[in-house]
N, C-alpha and C positions, 0 to 999 in steps of 0.2 A: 504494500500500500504506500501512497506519497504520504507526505506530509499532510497536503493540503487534504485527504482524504480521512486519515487520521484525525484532523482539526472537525471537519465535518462532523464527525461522531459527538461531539462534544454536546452537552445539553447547557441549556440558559445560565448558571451558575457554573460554567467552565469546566464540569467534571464528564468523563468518559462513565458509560454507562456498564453496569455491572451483570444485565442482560443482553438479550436480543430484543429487538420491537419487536419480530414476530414471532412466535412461540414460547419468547421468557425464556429460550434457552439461558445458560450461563457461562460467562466469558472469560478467558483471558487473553494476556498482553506478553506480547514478545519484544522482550526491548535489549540495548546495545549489548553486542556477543550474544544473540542469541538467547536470551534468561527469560526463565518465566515469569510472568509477573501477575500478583490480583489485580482487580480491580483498584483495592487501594495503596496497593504501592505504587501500579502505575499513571495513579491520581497525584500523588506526590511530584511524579516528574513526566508531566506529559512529552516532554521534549525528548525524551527516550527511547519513548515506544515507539515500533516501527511496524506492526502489525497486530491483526485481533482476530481470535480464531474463537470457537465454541468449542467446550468442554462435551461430545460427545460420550463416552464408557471410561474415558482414565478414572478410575476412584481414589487415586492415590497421587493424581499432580498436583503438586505444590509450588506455592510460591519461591521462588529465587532468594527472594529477599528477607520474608517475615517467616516462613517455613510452614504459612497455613494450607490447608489443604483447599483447594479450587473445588466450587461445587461439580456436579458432572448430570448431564441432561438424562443418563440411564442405569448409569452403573451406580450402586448403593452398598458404601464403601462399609458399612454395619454387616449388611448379607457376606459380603468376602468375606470378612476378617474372621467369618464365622464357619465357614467351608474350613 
């Protein structure tokens, strides 16, 4: 994604969105080297991210930065841990 596309995302109050508009999926951010990032660390430094993908089945991606777990559109990180 550019920049400017990235920018686009942004809602009235300059924050990058922790979903999808359509379907409420849940999101994350890939920012410099590659790092995973939440929603809110990559709220912290917009200037970093350089792409936003949706968390389909990983139950276990994490943040880069703060080490929380990313929510995930299918997978139900409780059901694993318990297999």
């Amino acid at each position: 994604m550019s920049r400017t596309e990235i920018l686009f995302l942004l809602d009235t109050k300059g924050q990058l969105p922790i979903c999808a508009d359509a379907g409420g999926y849940p999101l994350f951010y890939v920012g410099d080297s590659d790092r995973v990032l939440c929603p809110t660390c990559a709220n912290r430094n917009t200037e970093e991210v350089h792409m936003v993908q949706v968390n389909w089945e990983n139950a276990f991606l994490t943040c880069d930065d703060c080490s929380d777990y990313i929510d995930s559109a299918y997978a139900d990180r409780d059901l694993l841990e318990e297999e």
